[in-house]
Z-matrix of the N, CA and C atoms (Angstrom, degrees):
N
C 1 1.446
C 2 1.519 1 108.10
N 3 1.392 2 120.53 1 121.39
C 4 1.391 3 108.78 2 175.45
C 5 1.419 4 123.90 3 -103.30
N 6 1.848 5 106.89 4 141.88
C 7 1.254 6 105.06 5 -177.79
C 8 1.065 7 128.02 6 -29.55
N 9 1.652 8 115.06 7 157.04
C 10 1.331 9 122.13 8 150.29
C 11 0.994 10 110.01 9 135.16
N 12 1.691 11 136.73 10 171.67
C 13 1.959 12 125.13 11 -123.75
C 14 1.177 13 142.02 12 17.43
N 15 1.595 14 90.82 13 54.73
C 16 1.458 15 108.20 14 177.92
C 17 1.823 16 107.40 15 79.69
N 18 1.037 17 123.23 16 -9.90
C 19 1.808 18 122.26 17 157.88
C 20 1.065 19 117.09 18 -96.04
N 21 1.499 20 93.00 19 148.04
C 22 1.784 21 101.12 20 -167.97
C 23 1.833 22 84.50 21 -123.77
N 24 1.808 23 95.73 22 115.61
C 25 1.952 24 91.74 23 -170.96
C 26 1.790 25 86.90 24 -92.16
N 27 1.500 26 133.93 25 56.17
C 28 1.368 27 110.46 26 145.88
C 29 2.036 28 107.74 27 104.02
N 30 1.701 29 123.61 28 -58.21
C 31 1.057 30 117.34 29 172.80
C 32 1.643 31 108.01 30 76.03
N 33 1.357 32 125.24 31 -154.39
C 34 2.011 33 116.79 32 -156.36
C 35 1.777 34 75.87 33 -96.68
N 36 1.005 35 133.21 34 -18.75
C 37 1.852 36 111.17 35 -177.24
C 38 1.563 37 108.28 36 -71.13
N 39 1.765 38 116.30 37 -28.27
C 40 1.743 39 95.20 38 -176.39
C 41 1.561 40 93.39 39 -114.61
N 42 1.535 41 117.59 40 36.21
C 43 1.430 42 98.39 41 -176.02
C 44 1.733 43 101.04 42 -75.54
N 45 0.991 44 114.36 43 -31.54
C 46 1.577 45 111.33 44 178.63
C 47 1.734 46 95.62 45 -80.69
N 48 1.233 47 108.49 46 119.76
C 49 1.514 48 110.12 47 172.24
C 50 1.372 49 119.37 48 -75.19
N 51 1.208 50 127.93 49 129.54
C 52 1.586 51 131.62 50 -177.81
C 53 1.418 52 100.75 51 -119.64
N 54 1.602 53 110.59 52 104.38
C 55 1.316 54 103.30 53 169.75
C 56 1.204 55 119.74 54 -109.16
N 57 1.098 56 119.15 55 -0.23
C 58 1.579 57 119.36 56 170.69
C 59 1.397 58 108.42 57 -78.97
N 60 1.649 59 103.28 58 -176.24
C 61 1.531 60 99.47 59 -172.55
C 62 1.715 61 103.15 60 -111.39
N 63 1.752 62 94.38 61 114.99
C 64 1.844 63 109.94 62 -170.96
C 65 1.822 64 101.93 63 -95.11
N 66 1.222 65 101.65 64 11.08
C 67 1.459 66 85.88 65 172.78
C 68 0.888 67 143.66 66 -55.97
N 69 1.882 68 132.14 67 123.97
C 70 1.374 69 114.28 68 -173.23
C 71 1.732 70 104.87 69 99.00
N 72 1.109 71 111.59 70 -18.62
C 73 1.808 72 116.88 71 167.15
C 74 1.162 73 120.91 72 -127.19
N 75 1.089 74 108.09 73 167.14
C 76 1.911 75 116.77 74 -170.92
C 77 1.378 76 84.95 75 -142.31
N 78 2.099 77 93.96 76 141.46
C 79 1.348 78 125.92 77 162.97
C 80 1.589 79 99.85 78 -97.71
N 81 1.190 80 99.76 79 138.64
C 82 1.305 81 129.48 80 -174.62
C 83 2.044 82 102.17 81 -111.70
N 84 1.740 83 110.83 82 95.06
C 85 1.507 84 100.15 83 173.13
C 86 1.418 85 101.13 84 -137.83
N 87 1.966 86 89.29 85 130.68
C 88 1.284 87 103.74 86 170.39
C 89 1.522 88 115.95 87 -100.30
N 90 1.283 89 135.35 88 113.70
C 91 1.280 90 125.80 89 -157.57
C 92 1.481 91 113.47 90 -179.22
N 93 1.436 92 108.76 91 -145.37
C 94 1.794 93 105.73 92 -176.98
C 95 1.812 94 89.51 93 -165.57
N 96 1.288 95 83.53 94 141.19
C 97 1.638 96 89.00 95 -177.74
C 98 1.584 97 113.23 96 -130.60
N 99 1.533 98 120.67 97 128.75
C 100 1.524 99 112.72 98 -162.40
C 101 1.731 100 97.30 99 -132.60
N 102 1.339 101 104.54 100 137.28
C 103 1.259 102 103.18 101 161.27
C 104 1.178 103 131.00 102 -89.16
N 105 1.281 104 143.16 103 117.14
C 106 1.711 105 133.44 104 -163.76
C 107 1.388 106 101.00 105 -84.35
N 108 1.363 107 102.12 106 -68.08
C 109 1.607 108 115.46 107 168.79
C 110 1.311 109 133.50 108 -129.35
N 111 1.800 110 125.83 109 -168.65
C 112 1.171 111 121.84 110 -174.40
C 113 1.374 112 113.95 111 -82.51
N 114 0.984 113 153.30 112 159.59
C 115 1.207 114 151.94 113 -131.40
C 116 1.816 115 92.78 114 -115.19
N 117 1.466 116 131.79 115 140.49
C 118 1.571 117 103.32 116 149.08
C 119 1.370 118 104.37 117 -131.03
N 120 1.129 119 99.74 118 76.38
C 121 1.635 120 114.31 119 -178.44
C 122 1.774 121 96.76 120 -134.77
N 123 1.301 122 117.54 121 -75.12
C 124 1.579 123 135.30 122 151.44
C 125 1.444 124 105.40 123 -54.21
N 126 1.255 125 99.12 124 88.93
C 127 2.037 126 98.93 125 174.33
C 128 1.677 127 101.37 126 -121.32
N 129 1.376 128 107.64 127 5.61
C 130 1.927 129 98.75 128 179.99
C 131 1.446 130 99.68 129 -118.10
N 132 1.232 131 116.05 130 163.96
C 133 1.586 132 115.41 131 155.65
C 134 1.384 133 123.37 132 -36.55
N 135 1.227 134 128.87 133 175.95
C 136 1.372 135 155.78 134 -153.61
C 137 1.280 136 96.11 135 -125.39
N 138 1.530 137 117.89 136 111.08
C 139 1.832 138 127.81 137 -177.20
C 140 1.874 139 94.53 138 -61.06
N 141 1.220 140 90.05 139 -159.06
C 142 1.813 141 106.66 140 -157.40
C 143 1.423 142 82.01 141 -100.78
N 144 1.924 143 86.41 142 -171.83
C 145 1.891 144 92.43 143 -145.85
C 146 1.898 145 96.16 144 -85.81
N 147 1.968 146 107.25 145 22.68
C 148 2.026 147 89.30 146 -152.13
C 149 1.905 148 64.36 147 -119.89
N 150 1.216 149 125.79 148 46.81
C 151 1.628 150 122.34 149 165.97
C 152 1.570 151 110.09 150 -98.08
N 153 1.308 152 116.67 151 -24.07
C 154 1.113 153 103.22 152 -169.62
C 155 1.330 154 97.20 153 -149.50
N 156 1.598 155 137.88 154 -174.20
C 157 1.324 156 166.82 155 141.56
C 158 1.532 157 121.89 156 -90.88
N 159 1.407 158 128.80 157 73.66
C 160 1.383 159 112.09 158 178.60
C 161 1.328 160 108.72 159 -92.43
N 162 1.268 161 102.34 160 -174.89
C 163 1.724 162 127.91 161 179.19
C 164 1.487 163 115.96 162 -59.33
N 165 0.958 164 117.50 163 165.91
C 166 1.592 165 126.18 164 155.04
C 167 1.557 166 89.13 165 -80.44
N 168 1.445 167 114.13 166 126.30
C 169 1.687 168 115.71 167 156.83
C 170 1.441 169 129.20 168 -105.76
N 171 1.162 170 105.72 169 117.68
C 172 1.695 171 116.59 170 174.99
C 173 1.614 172 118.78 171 -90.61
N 174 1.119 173 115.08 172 63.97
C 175 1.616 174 123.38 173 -171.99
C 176 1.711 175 96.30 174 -67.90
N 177 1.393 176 92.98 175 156.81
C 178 1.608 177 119.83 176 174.97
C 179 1.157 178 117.13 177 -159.86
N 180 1.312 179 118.93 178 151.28
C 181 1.781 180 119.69 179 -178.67
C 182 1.492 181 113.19 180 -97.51
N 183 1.031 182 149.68 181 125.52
C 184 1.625 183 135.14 182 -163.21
C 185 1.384 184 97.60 183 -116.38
N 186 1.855 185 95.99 184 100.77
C 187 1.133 186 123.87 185 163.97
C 188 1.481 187 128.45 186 -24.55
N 189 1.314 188 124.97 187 -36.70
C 190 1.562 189 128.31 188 154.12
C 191 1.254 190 130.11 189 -47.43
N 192 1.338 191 104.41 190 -6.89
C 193 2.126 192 115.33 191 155.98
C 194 0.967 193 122.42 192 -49.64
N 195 1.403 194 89.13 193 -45.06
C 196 1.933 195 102.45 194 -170.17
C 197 1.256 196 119.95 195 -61.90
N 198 1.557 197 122.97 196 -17.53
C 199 1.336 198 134.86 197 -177.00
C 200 1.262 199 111.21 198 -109.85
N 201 1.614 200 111.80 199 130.34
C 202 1.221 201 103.44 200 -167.98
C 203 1.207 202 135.96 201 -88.77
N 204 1.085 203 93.42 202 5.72
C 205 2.010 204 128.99 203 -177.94
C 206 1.619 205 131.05 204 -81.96
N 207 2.253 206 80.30 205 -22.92
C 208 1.525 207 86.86 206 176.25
C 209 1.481 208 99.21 207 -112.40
N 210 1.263 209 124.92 208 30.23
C 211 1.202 210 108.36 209 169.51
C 212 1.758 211 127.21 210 -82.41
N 213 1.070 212 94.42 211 169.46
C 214 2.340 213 92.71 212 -169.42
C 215 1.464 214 99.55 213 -87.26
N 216 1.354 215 114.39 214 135.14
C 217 0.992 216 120.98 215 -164.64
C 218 1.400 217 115.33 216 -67.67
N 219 1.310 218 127.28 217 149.84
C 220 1.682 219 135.86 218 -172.14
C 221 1.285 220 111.32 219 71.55
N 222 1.550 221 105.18 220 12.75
C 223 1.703 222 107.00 221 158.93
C 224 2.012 223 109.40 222 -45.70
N 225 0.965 224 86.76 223 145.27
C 226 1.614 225 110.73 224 162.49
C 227 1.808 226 121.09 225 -44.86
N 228 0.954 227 122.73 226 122.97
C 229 1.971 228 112.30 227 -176.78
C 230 1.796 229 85.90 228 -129.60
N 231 1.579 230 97.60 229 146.06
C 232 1.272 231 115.53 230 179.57
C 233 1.885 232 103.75 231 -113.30
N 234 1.332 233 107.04 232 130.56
C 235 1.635 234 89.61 233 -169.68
C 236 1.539 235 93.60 234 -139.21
N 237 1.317 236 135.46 235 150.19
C 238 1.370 237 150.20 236 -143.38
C 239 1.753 238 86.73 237 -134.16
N 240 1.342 239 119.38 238 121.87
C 241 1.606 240 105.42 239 158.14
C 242 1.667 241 101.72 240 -123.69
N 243 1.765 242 113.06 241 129.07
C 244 0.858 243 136.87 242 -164.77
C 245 2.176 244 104.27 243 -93.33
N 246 1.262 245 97.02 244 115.34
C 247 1.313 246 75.31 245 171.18
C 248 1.880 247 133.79 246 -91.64
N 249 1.297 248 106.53 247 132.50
C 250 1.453 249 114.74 248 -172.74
C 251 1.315 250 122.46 249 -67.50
N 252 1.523 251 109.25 250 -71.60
C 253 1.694 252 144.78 251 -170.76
C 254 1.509 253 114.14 252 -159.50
N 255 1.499 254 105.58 253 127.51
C 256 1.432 255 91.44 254 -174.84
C 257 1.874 256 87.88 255 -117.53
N 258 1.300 257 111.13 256 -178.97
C 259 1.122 258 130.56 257 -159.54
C 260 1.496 259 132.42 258 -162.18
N 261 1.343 260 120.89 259 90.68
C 262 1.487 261 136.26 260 158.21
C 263 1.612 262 124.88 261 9.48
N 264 0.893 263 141.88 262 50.22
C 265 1.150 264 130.48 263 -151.64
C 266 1.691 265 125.43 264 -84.65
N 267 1.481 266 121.41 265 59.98
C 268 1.740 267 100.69 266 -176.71
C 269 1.613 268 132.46 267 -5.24
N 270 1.601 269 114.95 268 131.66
C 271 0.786 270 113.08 269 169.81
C 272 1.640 271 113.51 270 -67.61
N 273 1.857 272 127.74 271 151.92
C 274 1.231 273 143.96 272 169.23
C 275 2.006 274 88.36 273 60.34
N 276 1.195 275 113.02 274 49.31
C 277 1.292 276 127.97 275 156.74
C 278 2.078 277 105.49 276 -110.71
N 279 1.492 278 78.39 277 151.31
C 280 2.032 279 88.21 278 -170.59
C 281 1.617 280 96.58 279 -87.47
N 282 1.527 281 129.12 280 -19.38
C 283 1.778 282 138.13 281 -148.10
C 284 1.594 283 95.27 282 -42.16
């Protein structure tokens, strides 16, 4: 749910939901986190800060993103098609 009218739904610290009670521990994630889409499960704001107990969070970005070789397979590709020349094509033509 994304912020805004005066609610703040949380941002990349509550995108992983912690509903149990993490008090007193820290998650430790090395990783990459993407949003594809809007959620329609979470369609209201994000309650106040006495809803839950999270972790201490130790986020990190794992530098092996950057390479495109080490990425996990069925990752996501973003592709741009530029147009050149377009062209007429007869129908029951072989072109």
């Amino acid at each position: 749910m994304p912020s805004g009218g005066g609610y703040y739904s949380g941002g990349v610290e509550n995108f992983p939901r912690f509903l149990e009670d993490w008090g007193g521990r820290t998650l430790t994630y090395n990783g990459s986190m993407v949003v594809m889409f809007n959620s329609k499960t979470a369609t209201a704001p994000w309650g106040g800060s006495d809803v839950y107990s999270p972790p201490g969070r130790n986020w990190a970005f794992d530098i092996n993103f950057l390479d495109a070789t080490k990425l996990p397979p069925g990752t996501p590709e973003v592709r741009a098609m530029i147009r050149s020349e377009w062209a007429t094509i007869r129908a029951g033509s072989i072109y």
